[in-house]
C-alpha positions as CSV (number, residue, x, y, z in Angstrom):
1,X,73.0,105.4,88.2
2,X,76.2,106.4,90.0
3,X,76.1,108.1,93.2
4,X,76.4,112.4,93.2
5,X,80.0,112.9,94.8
6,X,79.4,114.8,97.7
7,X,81.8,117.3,99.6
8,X,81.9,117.4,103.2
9,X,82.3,119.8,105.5
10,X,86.2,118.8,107.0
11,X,86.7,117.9,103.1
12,X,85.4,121.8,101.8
13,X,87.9,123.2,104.6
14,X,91.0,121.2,103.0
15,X,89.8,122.7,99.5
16,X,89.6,125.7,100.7
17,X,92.9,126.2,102.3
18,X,94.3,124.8,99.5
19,X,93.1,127.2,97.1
20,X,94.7,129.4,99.1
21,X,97.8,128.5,99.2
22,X,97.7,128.0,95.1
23,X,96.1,130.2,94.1
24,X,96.7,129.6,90.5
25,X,96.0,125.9,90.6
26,X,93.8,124.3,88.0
27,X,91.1,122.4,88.4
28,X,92.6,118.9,87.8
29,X,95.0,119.3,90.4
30,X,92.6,120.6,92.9
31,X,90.2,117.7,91.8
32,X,93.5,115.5,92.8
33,X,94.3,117.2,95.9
34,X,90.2,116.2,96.7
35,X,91.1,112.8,95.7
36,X,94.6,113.0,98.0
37,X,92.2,114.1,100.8
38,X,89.0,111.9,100.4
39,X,91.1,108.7,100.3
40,X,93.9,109.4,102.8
41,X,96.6,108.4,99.9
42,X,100.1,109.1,100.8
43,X,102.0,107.6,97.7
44,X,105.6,106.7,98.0
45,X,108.2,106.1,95.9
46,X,110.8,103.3,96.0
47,X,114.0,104.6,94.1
48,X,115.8,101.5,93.9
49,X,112.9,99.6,91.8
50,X,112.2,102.9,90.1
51,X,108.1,102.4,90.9
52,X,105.8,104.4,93.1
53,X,103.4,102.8,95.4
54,X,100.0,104.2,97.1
55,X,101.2,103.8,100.4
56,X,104.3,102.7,103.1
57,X,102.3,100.4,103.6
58,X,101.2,98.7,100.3
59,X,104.9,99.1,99.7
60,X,106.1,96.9,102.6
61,X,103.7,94.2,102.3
62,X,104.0,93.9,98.7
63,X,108.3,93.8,99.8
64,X,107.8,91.3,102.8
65,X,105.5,88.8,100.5
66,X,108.5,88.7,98.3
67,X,111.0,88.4,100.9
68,X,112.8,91.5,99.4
69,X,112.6,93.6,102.6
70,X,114.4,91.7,105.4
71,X,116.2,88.2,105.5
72,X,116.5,86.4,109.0
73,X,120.3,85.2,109.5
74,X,122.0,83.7,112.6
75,X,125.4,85.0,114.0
76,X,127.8,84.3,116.5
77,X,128.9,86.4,119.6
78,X,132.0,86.2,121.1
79,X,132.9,87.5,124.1
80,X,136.3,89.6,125.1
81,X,139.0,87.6,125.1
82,X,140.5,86.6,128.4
83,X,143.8,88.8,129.5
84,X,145.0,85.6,131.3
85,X,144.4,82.0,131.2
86,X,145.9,78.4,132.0
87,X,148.7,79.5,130.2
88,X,150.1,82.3,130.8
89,X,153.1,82.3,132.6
90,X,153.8,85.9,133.3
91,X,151.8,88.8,133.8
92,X,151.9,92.3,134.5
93,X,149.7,94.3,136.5
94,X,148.8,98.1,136.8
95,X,149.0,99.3,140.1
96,X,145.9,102.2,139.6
97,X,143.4,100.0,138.5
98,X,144.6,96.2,138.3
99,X,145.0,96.3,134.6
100,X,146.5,93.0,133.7
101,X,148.1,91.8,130.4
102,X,149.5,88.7,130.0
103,X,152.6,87.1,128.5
104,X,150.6,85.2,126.1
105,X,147.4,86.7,125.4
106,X,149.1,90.3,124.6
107,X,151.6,90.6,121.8
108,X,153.5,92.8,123.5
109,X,152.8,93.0,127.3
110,X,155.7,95.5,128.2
111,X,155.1,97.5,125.8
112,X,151.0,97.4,126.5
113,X,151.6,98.0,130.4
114,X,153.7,101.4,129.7
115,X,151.5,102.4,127.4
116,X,148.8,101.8,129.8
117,X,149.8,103.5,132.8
118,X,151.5,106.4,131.2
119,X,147.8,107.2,130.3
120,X,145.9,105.7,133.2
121,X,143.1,108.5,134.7
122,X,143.9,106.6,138.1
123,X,147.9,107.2,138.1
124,X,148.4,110.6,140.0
125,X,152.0,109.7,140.9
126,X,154.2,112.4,139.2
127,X,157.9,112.5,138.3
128,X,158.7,115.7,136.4
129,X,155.2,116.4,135.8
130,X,155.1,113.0,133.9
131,X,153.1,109.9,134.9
132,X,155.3,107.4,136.6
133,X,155.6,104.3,134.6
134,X,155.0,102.0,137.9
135,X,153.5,98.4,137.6
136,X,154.0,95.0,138.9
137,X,155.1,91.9,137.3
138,X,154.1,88.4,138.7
139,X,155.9,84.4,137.4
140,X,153.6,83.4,140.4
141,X,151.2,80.8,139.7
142,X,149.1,81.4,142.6
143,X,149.3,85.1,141.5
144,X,148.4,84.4,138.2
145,X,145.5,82.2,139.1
146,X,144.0,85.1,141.2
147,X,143.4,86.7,137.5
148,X,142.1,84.0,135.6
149,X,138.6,84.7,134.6
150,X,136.2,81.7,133.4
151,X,135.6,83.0,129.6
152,X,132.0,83.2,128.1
153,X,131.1,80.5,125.5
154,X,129.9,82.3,122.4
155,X,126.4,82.4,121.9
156,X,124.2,81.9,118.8
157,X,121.6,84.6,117.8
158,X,119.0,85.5,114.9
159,X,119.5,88.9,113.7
160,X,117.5,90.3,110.8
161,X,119.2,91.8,107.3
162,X,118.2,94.5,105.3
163,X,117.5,93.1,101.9
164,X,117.9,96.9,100.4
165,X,121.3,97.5,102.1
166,X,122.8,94.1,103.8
167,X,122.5,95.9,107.3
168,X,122.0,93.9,110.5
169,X,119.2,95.0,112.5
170,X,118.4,93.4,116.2
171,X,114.8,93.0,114.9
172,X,112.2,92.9,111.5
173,X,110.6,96.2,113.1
174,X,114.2,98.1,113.2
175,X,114.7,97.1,109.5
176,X,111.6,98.5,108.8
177,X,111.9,101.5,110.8
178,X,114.7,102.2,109.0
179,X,113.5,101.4,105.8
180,X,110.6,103.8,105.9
181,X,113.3,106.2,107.2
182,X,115.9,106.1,104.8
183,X,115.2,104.6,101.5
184,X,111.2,105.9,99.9
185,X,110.4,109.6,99.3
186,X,106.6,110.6,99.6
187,X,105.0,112.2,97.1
188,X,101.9,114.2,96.5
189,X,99.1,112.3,94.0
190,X,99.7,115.6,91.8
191,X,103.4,114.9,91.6
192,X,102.9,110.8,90.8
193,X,100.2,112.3,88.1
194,X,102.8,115.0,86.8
195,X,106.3,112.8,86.3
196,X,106.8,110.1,83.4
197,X,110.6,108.9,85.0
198,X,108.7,106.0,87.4
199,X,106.2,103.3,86.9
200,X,103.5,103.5,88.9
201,X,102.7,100.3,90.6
202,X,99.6,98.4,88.9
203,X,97.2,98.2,91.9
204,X,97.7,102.2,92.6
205,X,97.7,102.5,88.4
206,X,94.8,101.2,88.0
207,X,93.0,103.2,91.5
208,X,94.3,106.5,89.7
209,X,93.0,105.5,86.4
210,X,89.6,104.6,88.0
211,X,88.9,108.2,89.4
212,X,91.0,110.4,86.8
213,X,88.0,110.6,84.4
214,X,85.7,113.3,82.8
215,X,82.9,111.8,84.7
216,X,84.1,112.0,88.0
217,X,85.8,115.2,87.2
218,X,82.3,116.9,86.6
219,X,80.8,115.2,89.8
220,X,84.0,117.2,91.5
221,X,82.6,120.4,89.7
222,X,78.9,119.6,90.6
223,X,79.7,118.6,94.0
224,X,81.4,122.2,94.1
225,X,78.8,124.1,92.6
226,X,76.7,123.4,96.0
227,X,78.9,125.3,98.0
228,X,79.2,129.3,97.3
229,X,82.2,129.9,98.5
230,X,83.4,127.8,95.1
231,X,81.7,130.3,93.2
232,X,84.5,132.2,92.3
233,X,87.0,129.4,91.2
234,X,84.4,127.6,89.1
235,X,83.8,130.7,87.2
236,X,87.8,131.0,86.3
237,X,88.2,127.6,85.3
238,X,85.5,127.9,82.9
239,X,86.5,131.1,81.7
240,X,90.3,129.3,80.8
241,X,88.5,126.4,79.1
């Protein structure tokens, strides 16, 4: 013999302020906002595979078991390139801040060092009201040598990619993060019950088929019937049937 379904007291307060805020609802979809509530079910839907899942997190385990959430990848970073090195013959320098660009690691130095103080926030020298175009140039090897910098070897690391949009993401929780974010809609259980456009998924098919039945429809109405305060929406829906 199955068990009476019984209502509980933070359960009959959910009913209740829904009834009131639809007033004209009927009694399957209060029955399945009862469901919604009993069995904290927060569907989603997935939009690229056209199917709706019971939860974010059904959906994410079911993703990650077929690797079609997140793909682990290695990449390389390189570090800024050096403004002079063992090369460079000729350099010129900014005056302000020690800017340096050099004959061989700029394609066009002069040009680059004009450029640079004309619009250097440290160059207060005025002629006109324009920024002076004042810098050095050095052929000194010493001088040179005093801006050599020892360059950064690049470095391999293991990033993560989104499997839904190619993204790279510093880590599998980012993906996700942004995954729950940007790419599933929720839905109520009376709006997966109400559209025909998306599968549903068949675990979460076969939950909603399980409890979407007369039987368990008039243990919702019996379960009601205990509490007055029902009363009055029991006696409408049986009036419309």
């Amino acid at each position: 013999m199955a068990t009476a379904l019984s209502i509980t007291a933070e359960q009959k307060n959910e009913l209740l302020k829904f009834l009131k805020k639809n007033r004209g609802a009927d009694l399957v979809t209060v029955y399945l906002a009862f469901v919604e509530e009993k069995y904290h079910l927060k569907p989603v839907l997935f939009p690229r595979d056209k199917t709706i899942y019971q939860s974010i997190e059904d959906l994410i385990k079911i993703l990650e078991a077929g690797g079609k959430l997140w793909r682990e990848t290695e990449i390389t970073v390189q570090f800024g390139q050096q403004s002079v090195n063992e090369d460079t013959k000729k350099i010129y320098i900014c005056p302000f801040t020690g800017k340096v660009f050099g004959d061989n690691t700029c394609p066009n130095p002069q040009d680059a060092i004009y450029d640079w103080v004309a619009k250097c926030p440290e160059n207060k020298e005025r002629v006109g009201g324009l920024p002076v175009k004042r810098f050095f140039v050095s052929e000194d090897p010493e001088v040179i040598k005093n801006y050599i910098s020892e360059r950064k070897s690049s470095i391999k690391k293991v990033v993560f990619s989104s499997a839904v949009t190619g993204k790279l993401f510093n880590s599998k929780a980012a993906v996700i993060d942004d995954f729950k974010k940007n790419h599933v809609k929720q839905l109520t259980l009376l709006e997966v019950q109400n559209q025909n456009r998306f599968q549903i998924e068949e675990h979460f098919l076969g939950f909603i088929q399980k409890h979407l039945t007369e039987d368990k429809i008039a243990g919702f109405v019996e379960a009601l019937s205990q509490h007055p305060e029902f009363e009055p929406y029991l006696e409408k829906w049986v009036e419309s049937d």
